[in-house]
N, C-alpha and C positions, 0 to 999 in steps of 0.2 A: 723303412728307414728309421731310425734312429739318431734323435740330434742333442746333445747335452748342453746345456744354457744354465742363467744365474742369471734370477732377478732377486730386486730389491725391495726387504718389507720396510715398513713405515719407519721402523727404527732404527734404519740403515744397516741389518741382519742381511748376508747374503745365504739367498735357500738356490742349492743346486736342484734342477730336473733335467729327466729325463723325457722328452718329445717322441714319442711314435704315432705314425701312421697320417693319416687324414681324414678330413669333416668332420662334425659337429665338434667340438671340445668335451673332455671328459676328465677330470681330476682325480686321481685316487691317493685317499690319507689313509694312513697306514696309524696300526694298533703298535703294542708295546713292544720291542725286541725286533724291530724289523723295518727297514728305510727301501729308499730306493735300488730298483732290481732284485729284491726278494723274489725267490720261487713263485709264492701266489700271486703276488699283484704284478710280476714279470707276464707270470702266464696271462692273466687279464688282459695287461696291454695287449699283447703278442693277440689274442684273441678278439679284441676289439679294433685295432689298427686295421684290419681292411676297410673299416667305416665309419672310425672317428677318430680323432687327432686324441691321443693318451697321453696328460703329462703327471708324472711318477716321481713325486719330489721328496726329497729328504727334508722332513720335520726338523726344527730347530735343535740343535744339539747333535744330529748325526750325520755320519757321513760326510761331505761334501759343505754341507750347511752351515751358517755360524750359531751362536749362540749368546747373543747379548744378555746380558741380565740389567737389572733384575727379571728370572722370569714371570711372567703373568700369561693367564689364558688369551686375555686381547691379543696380546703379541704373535698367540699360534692363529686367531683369526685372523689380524692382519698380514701374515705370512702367506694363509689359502687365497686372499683378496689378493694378493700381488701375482701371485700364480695364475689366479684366472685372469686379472688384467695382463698378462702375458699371453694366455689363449684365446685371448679377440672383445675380454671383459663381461663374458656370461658362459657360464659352463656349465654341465652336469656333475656332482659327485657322487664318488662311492666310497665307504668309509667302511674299515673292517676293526669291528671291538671296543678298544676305546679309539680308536679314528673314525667310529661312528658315531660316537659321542663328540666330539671335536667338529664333527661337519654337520649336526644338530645343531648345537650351540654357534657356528658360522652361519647357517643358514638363515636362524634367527636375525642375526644382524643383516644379513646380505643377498640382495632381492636378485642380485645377479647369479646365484645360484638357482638354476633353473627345474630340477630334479634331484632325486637326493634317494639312490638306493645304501642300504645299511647294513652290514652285517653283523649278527649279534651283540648288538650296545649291552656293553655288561651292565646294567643295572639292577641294583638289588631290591627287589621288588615281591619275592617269592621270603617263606621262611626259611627256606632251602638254602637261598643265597648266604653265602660266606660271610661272617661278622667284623667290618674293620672300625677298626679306631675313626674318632672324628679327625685325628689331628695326622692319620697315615700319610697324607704328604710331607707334613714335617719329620715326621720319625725316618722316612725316605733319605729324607734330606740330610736330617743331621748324619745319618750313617757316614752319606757319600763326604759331606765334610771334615767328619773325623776318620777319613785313610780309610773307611770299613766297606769299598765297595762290593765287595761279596758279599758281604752280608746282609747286605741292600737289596742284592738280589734274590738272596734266597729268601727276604722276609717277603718281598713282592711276589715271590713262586709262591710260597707254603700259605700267605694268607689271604693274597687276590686272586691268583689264579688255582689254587689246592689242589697244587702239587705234593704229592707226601715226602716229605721229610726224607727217606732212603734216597727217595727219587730225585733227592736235590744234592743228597748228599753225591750220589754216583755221578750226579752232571758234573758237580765239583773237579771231579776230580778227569772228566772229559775234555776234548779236546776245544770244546765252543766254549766253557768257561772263561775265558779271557776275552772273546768277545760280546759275552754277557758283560759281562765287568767293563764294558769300555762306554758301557750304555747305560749303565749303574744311575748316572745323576738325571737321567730323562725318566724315570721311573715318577723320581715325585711330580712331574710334568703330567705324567697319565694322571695318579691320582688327582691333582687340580683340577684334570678335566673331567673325572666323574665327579669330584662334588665330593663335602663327608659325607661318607657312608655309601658313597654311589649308589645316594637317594635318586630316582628318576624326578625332574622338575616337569612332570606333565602341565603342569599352566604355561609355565614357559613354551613350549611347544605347540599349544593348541592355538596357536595364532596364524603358525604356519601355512601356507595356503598353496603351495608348489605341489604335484605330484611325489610320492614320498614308497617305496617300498621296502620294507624291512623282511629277512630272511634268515631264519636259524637251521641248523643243524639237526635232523634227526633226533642222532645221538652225541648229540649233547647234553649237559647235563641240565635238571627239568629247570630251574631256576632260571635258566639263560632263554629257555623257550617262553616263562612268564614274563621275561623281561621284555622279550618280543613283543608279542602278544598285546601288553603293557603299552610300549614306546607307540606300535601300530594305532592301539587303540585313541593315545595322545595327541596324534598329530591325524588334522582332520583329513578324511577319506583314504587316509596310506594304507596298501595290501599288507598281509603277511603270510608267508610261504615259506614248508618246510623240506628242506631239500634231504632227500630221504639216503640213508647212509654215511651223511655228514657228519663230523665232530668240529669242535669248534676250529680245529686244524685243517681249515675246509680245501679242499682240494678246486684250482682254478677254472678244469674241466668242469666243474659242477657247477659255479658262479657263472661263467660266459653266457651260456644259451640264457639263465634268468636275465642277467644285464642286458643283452641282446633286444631281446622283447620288450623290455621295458624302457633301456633308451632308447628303441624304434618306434615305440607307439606314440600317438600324439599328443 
């Protein structure tokens, strides 16, 4: 089953979820360009609903969600804190990309986060990793201000995610361009939540004390696997595991059985 609900964060933001299945609570935040019912974290739920309650919410700015300003990154914490006080007030998360970043930085604060698996927190850690401006959320920002929300996207494709240039030009002109562009101003949202430079704050982290497992992609690209690597290393005793044939477009078949095991074990 399937139940649709709206709770309320601190700052009177309404964030819709989606509810599937039953037992234990499991929350999944979702990375850039993709909110509640996405393919992957659809499949998730769909995959862990025979044995835990899945709630699958739209992050502030999309979908279903409000979006109060000014934003700040507290504000996306205290959004996941309302959600899991909606799941019984302690829950598991999983967090893909930069929503793994986001449920790092929540976790820190929120003791009611009880495990915490990750999927490649982009952080730039490796020389490999892509070069951004200190000030990339603002330059996000002002695009989306000044009417240039495409351009917003495509600076967020070609220079966080490196995407090439052709390849941004041909989306342009495809049929999901416009709902890129409708997602344009959450962009500078992501960057706040890795940080300039989406430098990794391992002190931050290494206080953590929750069961913690982070997992990358084969093939993906090598920067994202030191980021790994890196984040596992930061947070004390967290696993890390490469799921082999993976790209960072990771397929939900491939995450389930990981999740599975790790939110079963004790």
């Amino acid at each position: 089953m399937t139940e649709t609900l709206t709770v309320t964060s601190a700052d009177g933001t309404s964030i819709a979820v989606d509810r599937h299945g039953g037992g234990p609570a499991v929350v999944l935040v979702h990375g850039a360009f993709t909110g509640r019912g996405h393919p992957v974290m659809a499949g998730v739920a769909q995959g862990l609903a025979p044995w835990f309650t899945v709630f699958d919410y739209d992050r502030r700015g999309r979908g279903a969600s409000g979006d109060t300003q000014p934003y700040a990154v507290e504000r996306e914490i205290e959004d996941l804190a309302a959600v899991v006080a909606a799941a019984g007030g302690q829950a598991m998360v999983f967090g893909g990309s930069s929503g793994a970043a986001l449920a790092l930085e929540a976790a820190v604060r929120m003791p009611s986060i009880s495990k915490l698996a990750l999927w490649e927190p982009p952080y730039h850690v490796d020389p490999g990793a892509p070069e951004l401006p200190g000030d990339f959320a603002g330059r996000l920002g002002d695009l989306v201000r000044r009417g240039r929300r495409g351009d917003a996207v495509e600076l967020f494709m070609t220079a966080a995610a490196e995407t090439p240039v052709e390849t941004v030009a041909a989306m342009r002109a495809g049929p999901y361009w416009g709902e890129m562009e409708q997602l344009a101003h959450t962009l500078a949202y992501e960057a706040a939540v890795m940080g300039p430079g989406s430098a990794l704050p391992a002190a931050r982290f290494a206080g953590l004390d929750r069961p913690a497992l982070v997992l990358n992609g084969e093939l993906s690209p090598s920067w994202m696997a030191g980021a790994g690597r890196a984040v596992a290393a930061s947070v004390p005793g967290a696993a890390h595991r490469i799921l082999e044939g993976q790209t960072h477009q990771v397929a939900s078949g491939a995450l389930v059985p990981e999740l599975l095991e790790f939110f079963v074990a004790a």
